[in-house]
C-alpha positions, 0 to 999 in steps of 0.5 A: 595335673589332669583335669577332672570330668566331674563338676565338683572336683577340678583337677586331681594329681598327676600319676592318678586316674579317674574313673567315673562308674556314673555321677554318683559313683567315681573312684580315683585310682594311683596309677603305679599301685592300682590297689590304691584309691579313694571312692566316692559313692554318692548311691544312697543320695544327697546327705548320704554320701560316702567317701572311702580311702582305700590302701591295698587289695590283699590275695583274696580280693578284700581291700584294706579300708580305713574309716569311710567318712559317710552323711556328707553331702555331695559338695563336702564329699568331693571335698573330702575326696580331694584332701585324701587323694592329695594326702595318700598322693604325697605320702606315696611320693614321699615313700617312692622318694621323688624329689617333689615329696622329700625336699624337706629331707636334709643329707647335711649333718 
C-alpha cells in the first residue's frame, strides 16, 4: 500500500493516486477509472470540512456526486476519506473480479 504524504491519513489502497492540490484540499483518485475519487476540502476551516465520493464524470464534465459529508473536523475528515476510499476500492475489485475481492464467491453447488 502507498503510503500517504498527508499527516492525518497513513496509507491508502494500491491502484489509488494521491494528489495534494495543497493541505486543505487533496483528492484521492482510482487509477483505472480516473472519474473516480474521493476529495477532501478542508477550504472553508477546521469544523467546516467536507468530504465528497465522487463516481464518474459524465460527457459533459459534470461529476456524479453522492451525498458530501460536510461540518466535520479535519481529524474526522480524513477518517471519513479512508472508509469511503477502501469502500469504493472493494467495491471496484469486486466488480473487476480480482480474486482479493470475490473470495467469499463460491463456483460449488
Amino acid at each position: 500500500m502507498p503510503e500517504s504524504e498527508t499527516e492525518d491519513l497513513d496509507y491508502y489502497p494500491s491502484g489509488w493516486s494521491e494528489e495534494i492540490h495543497d493541505e486543505y484540499y487533496i483528492e484521492w483518485i482510482l487509477d483505472d477509472d480516473q472519474t473516480i475519487f474521493v476529495r477532501l476540502d478542508g477550504t472553508m476551516g477546521d469544523g467546516q470540512y467536507s468530504v465528497t465520493p465522487i463516481t464518474g464524470v459524465n460527457a459533459e464534465g459534470e461529476e456524479f456526486v453522492t451525498k458530501p459529508l460536510s461540518g466535520l473536523s479535519r481529524t474526522g475528515a480524513f477518517d471519513v476519506a479512508a472508509t469511503l476510499i477502501y469502500a469504493m476500492n472493494g467495491v471496484a475489485g469486486r466488480l473487476n473480479g480480482e480474486a482479493e475481492f470475490t473470495g467469499d464467491i463460491s463456483d460449488e453447488s
